[in-house]
C-alpha positions as CSV (number, residue, x, y, z in Angstrom):
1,X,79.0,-16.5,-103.6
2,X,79.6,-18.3,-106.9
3,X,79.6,-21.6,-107.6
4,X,82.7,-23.7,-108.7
5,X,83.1,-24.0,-112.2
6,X,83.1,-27.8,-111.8
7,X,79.6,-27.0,-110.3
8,X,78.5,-26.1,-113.6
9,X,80.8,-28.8,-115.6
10,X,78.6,-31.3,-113.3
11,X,75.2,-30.1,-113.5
12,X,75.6,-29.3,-117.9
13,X,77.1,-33.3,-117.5
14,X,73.5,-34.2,-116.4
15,X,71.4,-32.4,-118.2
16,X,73.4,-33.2,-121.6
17,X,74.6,-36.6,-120.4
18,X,73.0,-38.4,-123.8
19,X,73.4,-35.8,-125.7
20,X,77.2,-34.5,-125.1
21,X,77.8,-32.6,-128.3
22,X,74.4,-30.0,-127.8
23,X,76.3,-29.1,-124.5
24,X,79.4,-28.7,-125.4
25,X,77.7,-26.3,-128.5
26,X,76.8,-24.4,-126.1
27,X,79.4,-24.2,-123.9
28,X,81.4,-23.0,-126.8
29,X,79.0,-20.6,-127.4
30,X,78.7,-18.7,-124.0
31,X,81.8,-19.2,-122.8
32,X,82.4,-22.2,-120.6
33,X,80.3,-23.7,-118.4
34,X,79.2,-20.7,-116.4
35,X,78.5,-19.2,-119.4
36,X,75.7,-21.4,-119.8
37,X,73.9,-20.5,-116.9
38,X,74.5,-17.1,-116.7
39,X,72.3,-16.7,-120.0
40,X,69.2,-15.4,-120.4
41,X,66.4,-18.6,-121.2
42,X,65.3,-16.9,-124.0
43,X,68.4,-16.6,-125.6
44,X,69.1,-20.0,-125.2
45,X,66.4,-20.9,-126.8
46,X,67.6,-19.7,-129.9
47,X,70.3,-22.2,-130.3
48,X,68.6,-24.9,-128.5
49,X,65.6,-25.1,-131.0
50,X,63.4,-27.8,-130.1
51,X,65.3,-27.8,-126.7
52,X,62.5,-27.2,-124.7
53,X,63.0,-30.3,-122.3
54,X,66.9,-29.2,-121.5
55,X,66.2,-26.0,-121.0
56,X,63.3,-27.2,-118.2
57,X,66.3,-28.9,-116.6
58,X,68.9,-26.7,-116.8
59,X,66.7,-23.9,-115.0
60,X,65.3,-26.7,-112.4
61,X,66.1,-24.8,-108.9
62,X,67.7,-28.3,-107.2
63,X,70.1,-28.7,-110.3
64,X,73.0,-26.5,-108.8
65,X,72.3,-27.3,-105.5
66,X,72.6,-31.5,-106.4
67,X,75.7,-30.6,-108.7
68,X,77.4,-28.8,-105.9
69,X,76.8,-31.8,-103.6
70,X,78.3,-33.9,-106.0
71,X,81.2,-31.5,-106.2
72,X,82.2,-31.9,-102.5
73,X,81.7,-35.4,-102.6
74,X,84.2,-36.3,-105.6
75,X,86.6,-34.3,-103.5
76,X,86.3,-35.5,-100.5
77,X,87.1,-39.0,-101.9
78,X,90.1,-37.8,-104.1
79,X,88.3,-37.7,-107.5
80,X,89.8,-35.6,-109.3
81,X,86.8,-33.8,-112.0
82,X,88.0,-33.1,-115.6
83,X,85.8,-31.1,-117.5
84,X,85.9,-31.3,-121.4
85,X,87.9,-28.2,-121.8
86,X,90.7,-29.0,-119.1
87,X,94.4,-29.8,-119.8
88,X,94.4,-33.2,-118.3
89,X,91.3,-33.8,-120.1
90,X,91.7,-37.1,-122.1
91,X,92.7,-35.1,-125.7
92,X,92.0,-38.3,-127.8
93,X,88.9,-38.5,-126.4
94,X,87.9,-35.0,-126.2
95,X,88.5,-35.3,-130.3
96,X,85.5,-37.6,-130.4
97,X,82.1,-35.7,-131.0
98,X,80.0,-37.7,-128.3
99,X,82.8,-37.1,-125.7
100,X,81.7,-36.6,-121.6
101,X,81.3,-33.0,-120.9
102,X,83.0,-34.0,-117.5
103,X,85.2,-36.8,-116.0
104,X,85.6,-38.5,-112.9
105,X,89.1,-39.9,-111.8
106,X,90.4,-41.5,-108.9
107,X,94.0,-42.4,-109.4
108,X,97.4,-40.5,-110.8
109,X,97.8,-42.0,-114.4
110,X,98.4,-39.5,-117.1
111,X,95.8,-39.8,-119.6
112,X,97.9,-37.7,-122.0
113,X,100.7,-39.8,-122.6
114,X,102.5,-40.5,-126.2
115,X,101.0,-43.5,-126.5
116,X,97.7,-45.4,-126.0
117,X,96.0,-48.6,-126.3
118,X,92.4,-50.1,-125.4
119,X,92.1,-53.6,-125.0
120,X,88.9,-55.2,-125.1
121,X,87.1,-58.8,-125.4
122,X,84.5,-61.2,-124.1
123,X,83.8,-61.9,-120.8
124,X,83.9,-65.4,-121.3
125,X,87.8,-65.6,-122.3
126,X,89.4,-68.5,-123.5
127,X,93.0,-69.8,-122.0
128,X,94.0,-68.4,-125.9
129,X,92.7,-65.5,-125.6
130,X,93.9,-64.8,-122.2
131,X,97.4,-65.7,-123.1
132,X,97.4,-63.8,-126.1
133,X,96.4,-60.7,-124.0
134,X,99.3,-61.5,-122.3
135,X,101.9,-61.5,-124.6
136,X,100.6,-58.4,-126.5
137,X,100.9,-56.5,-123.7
138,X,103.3,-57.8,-122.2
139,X,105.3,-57.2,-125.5
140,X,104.7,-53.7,-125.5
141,X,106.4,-53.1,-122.1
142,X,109.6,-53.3,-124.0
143,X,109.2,-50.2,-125.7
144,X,111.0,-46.9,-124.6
145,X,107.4,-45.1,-124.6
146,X,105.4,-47.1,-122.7
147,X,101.7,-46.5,-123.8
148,X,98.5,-46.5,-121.3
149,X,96.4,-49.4,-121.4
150,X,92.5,-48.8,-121.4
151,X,90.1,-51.2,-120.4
152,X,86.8,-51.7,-119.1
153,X,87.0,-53.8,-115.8
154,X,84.7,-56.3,-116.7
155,X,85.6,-60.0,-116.2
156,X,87.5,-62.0,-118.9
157,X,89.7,-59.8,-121.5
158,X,89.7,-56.7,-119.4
159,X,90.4,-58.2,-116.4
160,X,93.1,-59.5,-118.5
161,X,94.7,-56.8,-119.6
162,X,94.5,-55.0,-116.5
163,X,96.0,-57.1,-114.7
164,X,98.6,-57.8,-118.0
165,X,99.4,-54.4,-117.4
166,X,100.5,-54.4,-114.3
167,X,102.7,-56.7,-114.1
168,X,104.4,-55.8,-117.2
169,X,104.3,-52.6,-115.3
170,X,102.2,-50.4,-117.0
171,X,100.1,-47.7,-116.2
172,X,96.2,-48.4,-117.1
173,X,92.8,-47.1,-116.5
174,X,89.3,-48.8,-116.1
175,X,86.7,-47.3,-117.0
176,X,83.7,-48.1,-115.3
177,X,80.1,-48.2,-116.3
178,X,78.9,-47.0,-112.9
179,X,79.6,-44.3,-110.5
180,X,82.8,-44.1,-108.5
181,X,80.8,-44.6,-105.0
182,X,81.6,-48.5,-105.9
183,X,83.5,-51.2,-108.6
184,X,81.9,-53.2,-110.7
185,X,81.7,-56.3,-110.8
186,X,82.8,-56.8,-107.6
187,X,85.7,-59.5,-108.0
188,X,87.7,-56.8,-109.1
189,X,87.6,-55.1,-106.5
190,X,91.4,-55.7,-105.3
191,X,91.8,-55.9,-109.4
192,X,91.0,-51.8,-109.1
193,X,92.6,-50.9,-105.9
194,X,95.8,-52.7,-107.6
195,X,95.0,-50.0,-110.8
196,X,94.7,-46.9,-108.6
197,X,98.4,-47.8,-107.3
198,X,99.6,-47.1,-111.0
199,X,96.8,-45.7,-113.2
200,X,93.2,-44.7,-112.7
201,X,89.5,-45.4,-112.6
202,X,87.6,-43.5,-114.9
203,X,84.0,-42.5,-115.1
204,X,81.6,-40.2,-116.8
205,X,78.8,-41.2,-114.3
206,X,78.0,-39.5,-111.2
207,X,77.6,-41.4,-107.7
208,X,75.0,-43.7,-107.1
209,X,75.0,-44.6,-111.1
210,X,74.0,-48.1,-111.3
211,X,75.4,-50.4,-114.1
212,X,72.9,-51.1,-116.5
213,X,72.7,-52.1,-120.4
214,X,73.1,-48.3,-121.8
215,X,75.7,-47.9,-118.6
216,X,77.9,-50.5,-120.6
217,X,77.4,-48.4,-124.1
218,X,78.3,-44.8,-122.9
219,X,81.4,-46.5,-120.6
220,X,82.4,-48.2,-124.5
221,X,83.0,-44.6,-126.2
222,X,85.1,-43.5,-123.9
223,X,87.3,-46.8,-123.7
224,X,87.7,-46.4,-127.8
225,X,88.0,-42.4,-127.9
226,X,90.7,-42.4,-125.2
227,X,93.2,-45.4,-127.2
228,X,95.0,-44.1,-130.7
229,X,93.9,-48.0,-131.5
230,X,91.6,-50.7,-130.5
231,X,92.7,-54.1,-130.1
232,X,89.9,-57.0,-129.6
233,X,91.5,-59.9,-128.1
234,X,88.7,-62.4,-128.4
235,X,84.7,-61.8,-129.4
236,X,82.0,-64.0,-129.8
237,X,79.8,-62.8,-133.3
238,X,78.1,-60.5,-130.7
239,X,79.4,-58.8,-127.3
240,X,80.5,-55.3,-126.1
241,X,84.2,-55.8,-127.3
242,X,82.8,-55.5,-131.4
243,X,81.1,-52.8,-129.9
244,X,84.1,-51.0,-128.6
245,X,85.2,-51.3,-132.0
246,X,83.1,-49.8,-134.0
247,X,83.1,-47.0,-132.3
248,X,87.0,-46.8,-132.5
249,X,87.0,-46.9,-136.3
250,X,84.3,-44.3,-136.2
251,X,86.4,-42.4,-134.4
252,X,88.9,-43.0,-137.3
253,X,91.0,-44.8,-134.8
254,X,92.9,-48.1,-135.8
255,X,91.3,-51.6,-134.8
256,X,93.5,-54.4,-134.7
257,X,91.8,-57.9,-133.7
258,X,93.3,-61.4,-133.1
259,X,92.2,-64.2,-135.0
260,X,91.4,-67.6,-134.2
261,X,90.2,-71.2,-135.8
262,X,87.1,-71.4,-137.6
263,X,86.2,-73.6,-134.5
264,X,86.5,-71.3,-131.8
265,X,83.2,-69.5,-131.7
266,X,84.4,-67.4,-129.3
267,X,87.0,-65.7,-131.8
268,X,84.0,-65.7,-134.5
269,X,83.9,-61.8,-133.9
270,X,87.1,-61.5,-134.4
271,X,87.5,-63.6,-137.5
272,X,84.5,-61.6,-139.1
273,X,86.2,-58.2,-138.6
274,X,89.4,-59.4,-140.1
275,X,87.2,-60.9,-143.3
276,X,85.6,-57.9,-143.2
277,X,88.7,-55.5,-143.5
278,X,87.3,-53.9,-140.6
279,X,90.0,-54.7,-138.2
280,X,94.1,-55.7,-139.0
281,X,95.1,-59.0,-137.9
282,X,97.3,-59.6,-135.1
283,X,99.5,-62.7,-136.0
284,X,102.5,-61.9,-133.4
285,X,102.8,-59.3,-130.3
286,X,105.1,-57.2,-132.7
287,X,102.2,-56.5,-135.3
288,X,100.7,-53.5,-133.0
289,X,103.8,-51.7,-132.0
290,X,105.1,-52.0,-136.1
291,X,101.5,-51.0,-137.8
292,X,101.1,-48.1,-135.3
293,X,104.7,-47.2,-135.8
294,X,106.3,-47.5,-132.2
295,X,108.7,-49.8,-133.1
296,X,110.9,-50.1,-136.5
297,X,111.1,-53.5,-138.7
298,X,114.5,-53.7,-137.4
299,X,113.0,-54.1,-133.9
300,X,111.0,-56.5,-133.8
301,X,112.0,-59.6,-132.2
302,X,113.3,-63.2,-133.6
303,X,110.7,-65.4,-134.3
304,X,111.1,-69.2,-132.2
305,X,111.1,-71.3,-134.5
306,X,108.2,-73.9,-133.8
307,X,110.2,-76.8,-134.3
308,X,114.3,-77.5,-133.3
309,X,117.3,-79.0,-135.3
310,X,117.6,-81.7,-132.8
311,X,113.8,-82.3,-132.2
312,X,113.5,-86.3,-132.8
313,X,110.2,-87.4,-135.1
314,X,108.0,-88.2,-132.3
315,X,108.4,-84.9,-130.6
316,X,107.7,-83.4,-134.0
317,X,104.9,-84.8,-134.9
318,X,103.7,-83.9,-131.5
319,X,104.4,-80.4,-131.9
320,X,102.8,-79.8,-135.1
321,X,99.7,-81.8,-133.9
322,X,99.3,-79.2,-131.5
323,X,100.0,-76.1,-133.5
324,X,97.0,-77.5,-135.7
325,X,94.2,-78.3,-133.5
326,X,95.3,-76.7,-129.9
327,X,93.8,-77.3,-127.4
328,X,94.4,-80.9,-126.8
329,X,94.2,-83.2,-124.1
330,X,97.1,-86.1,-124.3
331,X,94.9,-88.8,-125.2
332,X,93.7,-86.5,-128.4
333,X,97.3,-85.8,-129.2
334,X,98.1,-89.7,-129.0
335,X,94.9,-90.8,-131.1
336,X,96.0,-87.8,-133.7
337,X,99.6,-88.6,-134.0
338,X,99.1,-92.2,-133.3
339,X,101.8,-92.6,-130.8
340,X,101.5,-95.0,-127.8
341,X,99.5,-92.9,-125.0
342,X,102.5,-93.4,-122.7
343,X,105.4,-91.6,-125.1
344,X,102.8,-88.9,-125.7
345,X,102.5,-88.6,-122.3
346,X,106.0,-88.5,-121.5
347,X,106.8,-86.0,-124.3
348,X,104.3,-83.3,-123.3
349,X,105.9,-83.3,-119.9
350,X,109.1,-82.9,-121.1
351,X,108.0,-80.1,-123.3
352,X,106.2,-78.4,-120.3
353,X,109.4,-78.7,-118.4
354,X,110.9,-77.0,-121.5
355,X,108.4,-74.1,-121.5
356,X,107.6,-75.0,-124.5
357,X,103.9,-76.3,-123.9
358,X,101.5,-75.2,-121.1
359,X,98.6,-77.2,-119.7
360,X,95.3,-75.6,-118.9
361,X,93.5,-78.5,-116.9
362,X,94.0,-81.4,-119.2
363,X,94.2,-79.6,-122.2
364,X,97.8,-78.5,-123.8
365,X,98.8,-76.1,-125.6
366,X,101.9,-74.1,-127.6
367,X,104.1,-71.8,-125.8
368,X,106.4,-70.8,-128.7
């Protein structure tokens, strides 16, 4: 009896899982998948020059046996398997030259919509950063096509904008650096079974994959080949979110990158790329949806105003003081502006009662 196609799709995925583009060469060349292993050795050999170690692998007895195990186990859990050359193939990404011959997916997201970004950052996420995740994508939930957020599940700025996503009521996909037999890391676990309600978990991987340095790398090309942009919320001067990045613009995608103060070492990656002309600042949550051309000028929203007509001089003072150096405790604010500790004290909470400030802990910061 023959063998499923996906079979094929799964056993060419691990024989060329490092080296996508020679098997998708030759899956162009003998028609598909099957194609592939219905030719002769010898004529393989004459594309594959130098191939030799492949070519021990893709006539290994076990391979078809292993792939069609693998098969039956990816549906028996609902993964769906999208080979390279499928419709609901990811067409962004299967643009990219080092794209996954095959794709696992749990979950009912459409990764063909009109409109996609991937947000990506450090682990180690800032209260700014983290808020500023927020309101970008929270932002683009107003729009009348509502694009897919891509992520990478991993704590800090993807968990982010995940969760961002969701509640802004959006679909999005993580894409894992493991197989699908488990999540990673594991505090997202209710994180991803919140995604699968609404989007999708994505791997290239097959089962029993653990996550590993180079794990990380492959799971960042698809993240940046599946987005039409790249948005890096927050980076320290190295990390997988510059990364992610890179290979976006390789991919002749947009990057767009938020900036922050020349203190904040944790937005030095980000600051670098912008000096760099590498990536387009992001000084508002309109900027993505204008540059990429989702919304018109005429759309985008009022900017508040950071200070008010009937804002006395103390609040003022208090107000610029934090739009300069936030984040600030009250006792910095009051040492800054040089206002008695107890006014300052009483005018933060009247601007947190306002919305207009949030505390994180004891440090404040601007709302507007």
């Amino acid at each position: 009896m023959e063998p499923d196609r996906y079979v094929y799709y799964c056993a060419l995925s691990k024989v060329f899982a490092y080296q996508c583009a020679i098997g998708r060469q030759l899956m162009e060349s003998f028609g598909g998948p099957e194609g592939v292993f219905r030719t002769p050795r010898r004529t393989l050999e004459s594309v594959l020059h130098h191939g030799g170690a492949y070519l021990d692998l893709l006539f290994e007895p076990e391979l078809l046996a292993w792939a069609a195990g693998e098969v039956e186990w990816a549906r028996g859990h609902g993964i769906r398997l999208l080979g390279i050359g499928d419709p609901a193939y990811p067409r962004r990404l299967a643009a990219c030259s080092d794209a996954p011959l095959l794709l696992y997916c749990r979950g009912n997201a459409d990764l063909n919509g009109e409109r996609a970004l991937a947000v990506v950052g450090t682990r180690k996420a800032s209260w700014t950063g983290r808020e500023s995740c927020r309101r970008i994508v929270g932002r683009l939930a107003d729009l009348n096509e509502k694009p897919l957020i891509v992520s990478g599940m991993a704590l800090g700025v993807d968990g982010c904008a995940h969760a961002a996503a969701l509640e802004a009521g959006l679909p999005t996909v993580g894409v894992l650096p493991c197989g699908l037999d488990e999540i990673y890391p594991r505090q997202h676990r209710e994180l991803a079974l919140r995604i699968l309600e609404k989007g999708a978990l994505v791997t290239d991987f097959p089962r029993g994959t653990q996550p590993v340095a180079f794990t990380f790398l492959r799971r960042n090309r698809i993240i940046a080949g599946m987005a039409d942009a790249t948005l890096l919320v927050e980076s320290f001067r190295k990390g997988g979110g510059l990364i992610t990045a890179s290979l976006a613009a390789s991919y002749e995608r947009e990057v767009f990158a938020v900036a922050g103060r020349m203190t904040d070492t944790s937005f030095t990656g980000c600051n670098e790329l912008i000096a760099r002309h590498e990536a387009t600042l992001v000084p508002d949550a309109d900027a993505i949806p204008l540059a990429m051309g989702w919304i018109s000028a005429r759309q985008r929203k009022a900017v508040v105003p950071l200070l008010r007509p009937d804002d006395p001089p103390e609040r003022c003072r208090v107000l610029r003081c934090l739009e300069a150096r936030a984040p600030l405790s009250a006792e910095e604010v009051a040492a800054l502006t040089k206002l008695a500790p107890r006014a300052v004290n009483l005018l933060l909470l009247e601007l947190e009662l306002e919305g207009r400030v949030v505390a994180d802990g004891s440090k404040f910061f601007l709302t507007l």
